[in-house]
N, C-alpha and C positions, 0 to 999 in steps of 0.2 A: 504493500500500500504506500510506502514513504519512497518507493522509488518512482512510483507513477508521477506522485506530489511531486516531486523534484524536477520528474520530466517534464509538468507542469510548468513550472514555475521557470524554467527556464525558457520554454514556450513566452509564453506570458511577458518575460523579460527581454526575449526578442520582439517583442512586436510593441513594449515601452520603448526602447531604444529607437523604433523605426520611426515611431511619432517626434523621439527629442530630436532625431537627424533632422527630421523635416521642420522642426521646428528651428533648429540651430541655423541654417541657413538666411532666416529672418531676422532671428532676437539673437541674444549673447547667450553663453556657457550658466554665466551666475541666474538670471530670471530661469531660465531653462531646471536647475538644478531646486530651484524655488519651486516653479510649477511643481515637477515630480514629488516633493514632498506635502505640494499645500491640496494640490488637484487629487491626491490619494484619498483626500481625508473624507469629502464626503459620504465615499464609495465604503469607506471602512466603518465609517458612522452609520450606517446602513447595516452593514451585519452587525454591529454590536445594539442598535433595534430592535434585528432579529432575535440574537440570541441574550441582551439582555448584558446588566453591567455584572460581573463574576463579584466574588469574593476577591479583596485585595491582601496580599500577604505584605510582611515587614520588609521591607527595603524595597518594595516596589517603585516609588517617586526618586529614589536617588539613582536606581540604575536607569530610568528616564529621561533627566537629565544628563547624566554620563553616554548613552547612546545620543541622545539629541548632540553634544560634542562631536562625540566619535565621529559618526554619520558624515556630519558637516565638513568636519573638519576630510575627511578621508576623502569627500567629492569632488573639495573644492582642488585639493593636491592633486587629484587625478584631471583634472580637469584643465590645471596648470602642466602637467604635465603631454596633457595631446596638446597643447599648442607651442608647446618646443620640441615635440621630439617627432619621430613616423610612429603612427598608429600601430603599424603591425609590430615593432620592437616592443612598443609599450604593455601594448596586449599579453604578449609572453612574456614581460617581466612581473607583473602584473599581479598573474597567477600567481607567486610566490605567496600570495597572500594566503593561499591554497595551506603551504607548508607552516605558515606561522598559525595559522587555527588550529594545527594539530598541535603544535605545542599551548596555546593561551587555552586549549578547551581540555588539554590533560592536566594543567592546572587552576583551570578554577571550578571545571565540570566534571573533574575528573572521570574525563573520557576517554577510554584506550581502543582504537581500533583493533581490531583482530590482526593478523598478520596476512591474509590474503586481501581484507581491505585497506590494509596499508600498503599493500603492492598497489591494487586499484587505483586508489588515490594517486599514487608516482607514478602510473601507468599514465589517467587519464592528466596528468599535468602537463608529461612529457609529452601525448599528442598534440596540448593546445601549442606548446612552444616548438617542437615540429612543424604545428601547421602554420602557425605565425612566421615562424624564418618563413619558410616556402612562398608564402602570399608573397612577400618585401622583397626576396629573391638575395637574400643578405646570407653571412655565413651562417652555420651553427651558435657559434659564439658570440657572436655581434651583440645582443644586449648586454652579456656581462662583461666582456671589451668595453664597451663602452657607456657603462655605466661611470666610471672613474673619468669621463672627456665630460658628458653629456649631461648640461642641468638637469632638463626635461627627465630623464632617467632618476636620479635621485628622486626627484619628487614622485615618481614611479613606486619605488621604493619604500619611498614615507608614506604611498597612500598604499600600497599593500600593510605596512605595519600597524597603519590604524582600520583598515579593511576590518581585517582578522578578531578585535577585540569587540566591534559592530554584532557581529553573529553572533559573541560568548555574552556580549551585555541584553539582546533582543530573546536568546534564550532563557537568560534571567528573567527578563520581563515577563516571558511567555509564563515560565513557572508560578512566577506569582499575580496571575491576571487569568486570560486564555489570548489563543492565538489574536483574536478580531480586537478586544480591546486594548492589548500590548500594543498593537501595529497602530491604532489609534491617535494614543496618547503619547507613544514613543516619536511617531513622525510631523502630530504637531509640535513637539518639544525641539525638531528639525529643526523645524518650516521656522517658530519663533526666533531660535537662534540664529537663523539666516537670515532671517527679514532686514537688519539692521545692514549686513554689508550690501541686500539689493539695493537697497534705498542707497546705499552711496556710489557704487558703480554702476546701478540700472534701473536707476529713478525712470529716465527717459523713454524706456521697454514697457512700462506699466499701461498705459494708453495703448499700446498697439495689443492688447490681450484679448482682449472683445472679436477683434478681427479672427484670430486666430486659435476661437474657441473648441471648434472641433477636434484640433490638434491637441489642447491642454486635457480635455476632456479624455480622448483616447487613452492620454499618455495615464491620468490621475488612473482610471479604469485598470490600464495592464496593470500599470506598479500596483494597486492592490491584490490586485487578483495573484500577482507573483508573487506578492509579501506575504499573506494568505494562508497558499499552496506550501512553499517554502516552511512557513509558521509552525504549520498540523504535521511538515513532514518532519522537524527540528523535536515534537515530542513523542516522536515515535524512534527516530535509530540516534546515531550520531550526527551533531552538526558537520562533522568532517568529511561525513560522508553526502550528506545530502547536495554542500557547497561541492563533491566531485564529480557529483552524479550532473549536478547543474551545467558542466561544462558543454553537456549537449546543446546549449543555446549556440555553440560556434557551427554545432552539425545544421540547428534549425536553421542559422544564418544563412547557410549556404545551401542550404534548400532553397528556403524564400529567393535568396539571387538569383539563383538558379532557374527557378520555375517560373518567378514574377518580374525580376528582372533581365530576365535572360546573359546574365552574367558566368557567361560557360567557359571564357577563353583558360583559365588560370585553374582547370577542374582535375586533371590529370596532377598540376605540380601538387594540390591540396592533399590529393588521396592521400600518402601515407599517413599523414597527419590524423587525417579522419578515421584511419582504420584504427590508429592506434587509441582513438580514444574512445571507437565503441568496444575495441578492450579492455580498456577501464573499465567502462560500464556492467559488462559482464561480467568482469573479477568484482564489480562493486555490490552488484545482484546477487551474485554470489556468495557473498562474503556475510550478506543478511539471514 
């Protein structure tokens, strides 16, 4: 059940993505980043409707706010970081965030994957950074070559490090709430926290929002429905696992390019990449 959620959720998180592209073209990185946390909230207000406000356990508002940081802080680094480096280095560096959850979630969630789904996990990481060189047509080594040149790369880095603490602090939340009201309260505590630095870099973006509601709307939509799926799947196995299982968004990617964009030329170099990470996926299924 927590591998479907996953597959879910990384579904989901493709086709968020496909609405910030299209939105990115228009507005800037930071409104963009607002939207996804502020346009979620409705959609999440909605099932917590549904299913009603939980029982709150103790420390639930402090790890709240500490995800509202995290969060922020993690997007805004990545965010800095695509616009100094290539996408596709970034993307495989990226992942690494993959490897620091397995250590933040063996200590504070004291979560130990098995030994064939920690193969999984290094399986499906090594596909996405396989497929990442291949797309760029760069060496093997290239991101970590040049992480030590490249600003853009550090900040690569810094948002993998606080990536990682994002999913050990929203499963905290999870535990002491449920999925729908965690996602909630946690992504308005985002949306707050960031509001301040739109207003200072993208006061000017605000007016053009109206125009471009169908696109914020979509986007608020997927991000819940991926935050969600993701949620129900985080209290069922491992976060470690569920975030490896999720690297299928790079499979959904390149379907959707494929099928709807007709983006076929670059399908051959991709393949090993791809095989190897529906063998993660397998070792990850397996491993449950």
């Amino acid at each position: 059940m927590w591998f479907g959620l996953a597959l879910l959720a990384a579904l989901f998180q493709v086709l968020r993505n496909m609405s910030m592209k299209h939105l990115g073209h228009a507005l800037d990185d930071t409104i963009n980043v607002w939207g996804r946390f502020t346009f979620l909230l409705p959609f999440a207000a909605g099932f917590v409707l549904w299913q009603g406000i939980p029982p709150l356990r103790p420390g639930f508002w402090p790890y709240v706010v500490l995800f509202g940081l995290s969060q922020t802080a993690a997007t805004l680094s990545l965010a800095k970081a695509l616009r100094l480096s290539d996408i596709s280095i970034v993307t495989a560096l990226w992942k690494l965030s993959l490897i620091f959850l397995v250590v933040f979630a063996f200590l504070s969630l004291g979560e130990t994957p098995s030994l064939l789904g920690l193969v999984g996990i290094l399986v499906s990481l090594a596909g996405v950074y396989v497929l990442n060189i291949a797309k760029s047509r760069r060496s093997l080594w290239a991101p970590l070559r040049e992480l030590f040149l490249d600003r853009g790369l550090r900040y690569t880095l810094l948002a993998a490090l606080l990536y990682a603490p994002t999913v050990v602090l929203i499963k905290q939340i999870i535990v002491r709430s449920d999925a729908y009201f965690a996602n909630l309260m946690a992504y308005l505590a985002a949306s707050l926290i960031i509001l301040p630095i739109v207003l200072r870099r993208s006061a000017q973006h605000f007016g053009q929002i109206p125009r471009h509601w169908p696109a914020f709307i979509g986007m608020g939509l997927f991000a819940c429905l991926s935050s969600v799926s993701q949620s129900l799947a985080y209290q069922m196995t491992l976060t470690s696992y569920v975030e490896a299982a999720k690297q299928a968004e790079v499979l959904f990617a390149l379907g959707i390019g494929y099928m709807v964009f007709q983006e076929r030329a670059r399908v051959r170099a991709i393949l090993p990449g791809s095989l190897i990470i529906l063998l993660g996926m397998v070792l990850l299924h397996l491993s449950s």
